[in-house]
C-alpha positions in Angstrom: 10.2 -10.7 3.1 9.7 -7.7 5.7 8.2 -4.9 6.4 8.0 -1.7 4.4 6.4 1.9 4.9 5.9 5.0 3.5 5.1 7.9 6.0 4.4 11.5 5.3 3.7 14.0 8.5 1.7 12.6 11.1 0.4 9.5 8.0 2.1 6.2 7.9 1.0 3.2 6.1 2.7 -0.4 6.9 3.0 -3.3 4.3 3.4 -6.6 5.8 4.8 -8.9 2.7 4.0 -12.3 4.2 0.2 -11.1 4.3 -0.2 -9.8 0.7 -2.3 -12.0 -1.6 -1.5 -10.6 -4.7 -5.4 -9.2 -5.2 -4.1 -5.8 -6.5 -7.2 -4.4 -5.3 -5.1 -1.9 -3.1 -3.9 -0.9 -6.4 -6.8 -0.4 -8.1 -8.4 2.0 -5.7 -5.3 3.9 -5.5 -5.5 4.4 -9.1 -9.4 5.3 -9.2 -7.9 7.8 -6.3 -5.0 9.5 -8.5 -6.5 8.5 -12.4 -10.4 7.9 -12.2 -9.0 4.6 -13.5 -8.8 1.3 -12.1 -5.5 0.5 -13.7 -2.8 -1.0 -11.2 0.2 0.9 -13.8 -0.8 4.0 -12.5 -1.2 3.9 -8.8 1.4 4.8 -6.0 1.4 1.2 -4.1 3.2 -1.6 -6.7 2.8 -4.9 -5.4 5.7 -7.2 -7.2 5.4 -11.0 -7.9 8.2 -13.0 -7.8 9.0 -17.0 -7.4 11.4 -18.1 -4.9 10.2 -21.5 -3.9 6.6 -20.7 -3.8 5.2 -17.1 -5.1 5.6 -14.5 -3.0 4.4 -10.8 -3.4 6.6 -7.5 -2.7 5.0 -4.2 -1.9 6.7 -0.7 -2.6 5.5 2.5 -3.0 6.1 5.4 -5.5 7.4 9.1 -4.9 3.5 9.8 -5.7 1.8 8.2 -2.5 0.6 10.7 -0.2 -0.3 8.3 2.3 -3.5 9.0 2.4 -4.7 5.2 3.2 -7.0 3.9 1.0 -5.1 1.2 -0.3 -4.9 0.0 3.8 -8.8 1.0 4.1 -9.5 -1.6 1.2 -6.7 -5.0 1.7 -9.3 -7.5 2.0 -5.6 -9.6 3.8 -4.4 -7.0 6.2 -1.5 -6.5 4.3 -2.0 -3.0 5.1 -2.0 -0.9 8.2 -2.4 2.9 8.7 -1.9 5.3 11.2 -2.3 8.5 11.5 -1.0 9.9 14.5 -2.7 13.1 16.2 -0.3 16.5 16.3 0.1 17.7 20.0 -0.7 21.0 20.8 1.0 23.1 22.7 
């Protein structure tokens, strides 16, 4: 599929597509994050299934993520990449 990204100041997380697994665990720590709750429903990162030829896995994100990482912290596929780039100072 591609590439897609969520970035917030100086915080930026990547989602490579052809990587994903469909695990969900980058959803359920993002939920124990926001909720207390491992329940994918309520987390900020949505990864969506879909069929085309083989199954294939489609990760968004909500108006909610912060980009605080933890979903990238925890992809056991390297789905996930953050950066967090340092502010200069003048």
């Amino acid at each position: 599929m591609g590439l897609a990204y969520k970035e917030i100041e100086n915080k930026r997380i990547i989602a490579d597509d052809e990587k994903c697994n469909g695990c969900l665990v980058c959803q359920l720590r993002c939920s124990f994050r926001f909720e207390k709750a491992f329940n994918p429903e309520k987390a900020a990162i949505k990864v969506n299934r879909f069929t085309k030829g083989g199954t294939d896995y489609f990760i968004s994100f909500t108006e909610k993520c912060d980009a605080c990482g933890i979903c990238a912290k925890h992809c056991p596929y390297d789905a996930l990449s953050w950066i967090k780039e340092e502010k200069e100072v003048a």
